[in-house]
N, C-alpha and C positions, 0 to 999 in steps of 0.2 A: 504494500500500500504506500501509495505516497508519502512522505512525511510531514508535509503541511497538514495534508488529513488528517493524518495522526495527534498532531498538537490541537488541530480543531475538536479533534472527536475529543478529545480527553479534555478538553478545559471543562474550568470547574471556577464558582464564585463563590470565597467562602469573607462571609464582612464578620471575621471575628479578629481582632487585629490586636496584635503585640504595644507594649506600653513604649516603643521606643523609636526615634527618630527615622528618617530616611534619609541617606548622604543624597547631596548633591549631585554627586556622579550617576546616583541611581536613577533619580531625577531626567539628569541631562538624557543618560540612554535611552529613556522613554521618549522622551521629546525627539528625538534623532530618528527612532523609531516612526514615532506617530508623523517625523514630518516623511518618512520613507515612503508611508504608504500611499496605495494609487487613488486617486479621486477622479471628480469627474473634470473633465476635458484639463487633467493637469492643472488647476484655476491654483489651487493652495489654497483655496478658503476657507481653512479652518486655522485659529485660533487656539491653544492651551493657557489654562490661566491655572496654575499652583498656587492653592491654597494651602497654609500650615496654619494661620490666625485661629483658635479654638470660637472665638464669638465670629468671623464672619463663617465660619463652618456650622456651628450651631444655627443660627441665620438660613443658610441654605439647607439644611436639614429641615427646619419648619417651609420653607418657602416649598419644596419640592413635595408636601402632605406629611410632615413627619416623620421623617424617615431619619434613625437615630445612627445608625451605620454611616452615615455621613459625618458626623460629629463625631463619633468616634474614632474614625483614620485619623492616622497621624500625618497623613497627605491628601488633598481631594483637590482631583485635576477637574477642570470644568471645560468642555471641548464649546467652542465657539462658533455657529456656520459664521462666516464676516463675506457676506458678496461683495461687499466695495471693493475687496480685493481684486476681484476680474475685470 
C-alpha cells in the first residue's frame, strides 16, 4: 500500500494534551509543512496564526461552542482562508 495511505488511514485525534510547552522549531516544521501543501490554483491563501496566550485560547474555545480542548493545548494554530492574497 502506498505510504501516504498508510499515514492517512492511521491518523488519529487525540485532544488530551501534556502540561508542557512546544519548541519553536516544532512550531516552524509545521508551518513549512502546512505552507508545502497543494491548494487551489497554487493562490497560498491560507494564513497560520499560533496561539500560546491561555485567555485569547480560552476566548476561542467559547467562541467556537465551547469547546474546552482548545484551551487546553498548549498551542492552537488557527488556519486563515485570506483571498486578498490572489
Amino acid at each position: 500500500m502506498n505510504e501516504v495511505i498508510k499515514v492517512i488511514q492511521n491518523h488519529r485525534s487525540i485532544r488530551s494534551y501534556l502540561n508542557k510547552d512546544i519548541s519553536n522549531e516544532i512550531i516552524d516544521e509545521i508551518l513549512k509543512s502546512a505552507q508545502s501543501m497543494p491548494n487551489s490554483i497554487n493562490g497560498q491563501q491560507t494564513s497560520v496564526i499560533v496561539i500560546r496566550d491561555k485567555t485569547k485560547k480560552e476566548k476561542i474555545a467559547e467562541l467556537a461552542g465551547g469547546q474546552p480542548w482548545i484551551s487546553e493545548a498548549p498551542v492552537f494554530l488557527v488556519f486563515v482562508m485570506d483571498f486578498y492574497k490572489t
